[in-house]
C-alpha positions as CSV (number, residue, x, y, z in Angstrom):
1,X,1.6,-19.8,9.1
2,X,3.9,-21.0,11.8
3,X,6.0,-17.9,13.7
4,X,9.4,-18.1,13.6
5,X,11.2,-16.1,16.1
6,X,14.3,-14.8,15.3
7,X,17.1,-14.2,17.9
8,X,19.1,-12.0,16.2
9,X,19.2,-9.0,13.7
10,X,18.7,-10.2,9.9
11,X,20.1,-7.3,8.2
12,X,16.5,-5.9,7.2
13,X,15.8,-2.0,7.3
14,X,13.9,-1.3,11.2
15,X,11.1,0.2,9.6
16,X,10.1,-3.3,7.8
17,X,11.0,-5.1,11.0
18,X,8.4,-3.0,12.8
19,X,5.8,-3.0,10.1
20,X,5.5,-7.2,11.0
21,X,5.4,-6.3,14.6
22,X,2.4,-3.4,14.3
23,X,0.5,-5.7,11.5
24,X,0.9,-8.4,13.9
25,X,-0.4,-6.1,17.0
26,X,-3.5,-5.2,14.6
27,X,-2.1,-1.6,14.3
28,X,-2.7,-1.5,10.4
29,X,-2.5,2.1,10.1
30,X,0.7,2.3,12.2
31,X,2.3,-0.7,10.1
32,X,1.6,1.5,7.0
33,X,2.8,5.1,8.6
34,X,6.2,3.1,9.7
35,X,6.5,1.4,6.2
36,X,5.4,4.6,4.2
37,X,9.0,5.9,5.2
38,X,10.7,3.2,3.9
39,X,8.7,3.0,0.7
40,X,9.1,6.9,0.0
41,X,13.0,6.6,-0.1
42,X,13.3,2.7,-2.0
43,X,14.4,2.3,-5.3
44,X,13.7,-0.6,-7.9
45,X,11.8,-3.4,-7.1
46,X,11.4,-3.7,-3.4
47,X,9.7,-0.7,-3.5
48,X,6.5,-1.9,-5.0
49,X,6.6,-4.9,-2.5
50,X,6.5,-2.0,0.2
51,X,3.6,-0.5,-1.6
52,X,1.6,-3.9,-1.4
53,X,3.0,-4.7,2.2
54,X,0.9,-1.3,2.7
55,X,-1.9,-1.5,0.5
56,X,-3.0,-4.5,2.4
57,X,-2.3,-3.2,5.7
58,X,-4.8,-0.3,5.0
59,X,-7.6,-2.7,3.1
60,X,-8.0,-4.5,6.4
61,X,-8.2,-0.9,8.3
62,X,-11.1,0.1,5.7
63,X,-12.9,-2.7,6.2
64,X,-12.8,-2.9,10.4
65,X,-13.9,0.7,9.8
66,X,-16.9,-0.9,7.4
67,X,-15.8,1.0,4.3
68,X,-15.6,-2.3,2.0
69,X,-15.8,-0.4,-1.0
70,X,-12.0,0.7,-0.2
71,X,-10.9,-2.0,1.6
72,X,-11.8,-4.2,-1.7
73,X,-10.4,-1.5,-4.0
74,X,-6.6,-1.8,-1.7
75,X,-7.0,-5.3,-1.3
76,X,-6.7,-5.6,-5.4
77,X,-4.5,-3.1,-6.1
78,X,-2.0,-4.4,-2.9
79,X,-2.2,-8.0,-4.0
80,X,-1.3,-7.3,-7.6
81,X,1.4,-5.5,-5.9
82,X,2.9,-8.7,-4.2
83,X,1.9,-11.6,-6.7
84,X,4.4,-10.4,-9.1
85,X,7.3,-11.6,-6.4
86,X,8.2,-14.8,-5.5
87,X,6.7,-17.0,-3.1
88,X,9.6,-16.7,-0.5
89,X,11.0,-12.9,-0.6
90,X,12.4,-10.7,1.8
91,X,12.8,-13.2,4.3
92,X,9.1,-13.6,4.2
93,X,6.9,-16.4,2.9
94,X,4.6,-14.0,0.6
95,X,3.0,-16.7,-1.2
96,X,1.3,-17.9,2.3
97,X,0.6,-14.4,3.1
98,X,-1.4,-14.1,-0.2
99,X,-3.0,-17.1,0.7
100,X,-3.9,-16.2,3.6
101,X,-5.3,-13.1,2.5
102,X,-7.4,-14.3,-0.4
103,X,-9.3,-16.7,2.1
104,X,-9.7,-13.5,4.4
105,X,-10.7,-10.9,1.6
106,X,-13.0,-13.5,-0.2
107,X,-16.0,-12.7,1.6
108,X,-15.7,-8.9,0.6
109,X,-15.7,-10.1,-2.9
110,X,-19.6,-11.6,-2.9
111,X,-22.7,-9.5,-3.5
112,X,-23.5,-9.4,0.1
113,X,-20.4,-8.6,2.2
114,X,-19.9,-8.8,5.7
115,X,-19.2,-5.5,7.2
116,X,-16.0,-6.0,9.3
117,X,-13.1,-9.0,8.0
118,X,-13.6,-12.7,10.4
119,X,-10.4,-11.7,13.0
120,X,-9.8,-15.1,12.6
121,X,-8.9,-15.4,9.5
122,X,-6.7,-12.0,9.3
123,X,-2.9,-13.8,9.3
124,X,-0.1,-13.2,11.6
125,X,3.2,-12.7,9.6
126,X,6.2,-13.4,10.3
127,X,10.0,-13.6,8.7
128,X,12.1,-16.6,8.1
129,X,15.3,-17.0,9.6
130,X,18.1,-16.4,7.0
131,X,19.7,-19.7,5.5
132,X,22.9,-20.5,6.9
């Protein structure tokens, strides 16, 4: 994915703001704390997008720590989570992200998996300024 940076406020909730900024810093578990508090007060759809957003954030925590078994079992249950939405939602392009994530969580998936996710392949992710 290519960053966009964005020079001025989008009119997202802080705590999702900052959940792209510690997932992009590698601070899974922080990314889910700051998103958990936005996700405990949503309503309606969003919040299951929040959920996901998290459930991913934690399945690549697991599996740095080497417990796959969870880190495949969050992986699933996050990206059914987030497939139900549209490609491009909440200023973010999800369907990339998905992408992204399948190529990184695939490994986990075989008989044999590695113990720890390929850093390279764990996705930076970023919002999309709003249309004008």
């Amino acid at each position: 994915m290519t960053p966009v940076l964005i020079d001025e406020p989008i009119g997202f909730p802080s705590e999702y703001l900052r959940y792209f900024d510690l997932f992009n810093a590698g601070e899974y578990f922080e990314a889910h704390e700051v998103l958990e508090d936005l996700w405990v007060v949503e309503v309606g759809p969003v919040r299951n997008y929040y959920k996901g957003l998290i459930m991913v954030a934690v399945a690549i925590l697991h599996w740095q720590r080497g417990n796959g078994s969870a880190a495949r079992r969050l992986y699933r249950d996050g990206h059914a989570y987030l497939r139900v939405f549209p490609a491009e939602y909440e200023g973010f392009a999800l369907g990339e992200f998905l992408a992204a994530l399948e190529r990184l969580f695939a490994p986990l998936m075989t008989p044999a998996p590695p113990s720890a996710p390929d850093a390279r392949l764990i996705p930076r992710i970023v919002l999309r300024p709003p249309e004008r």
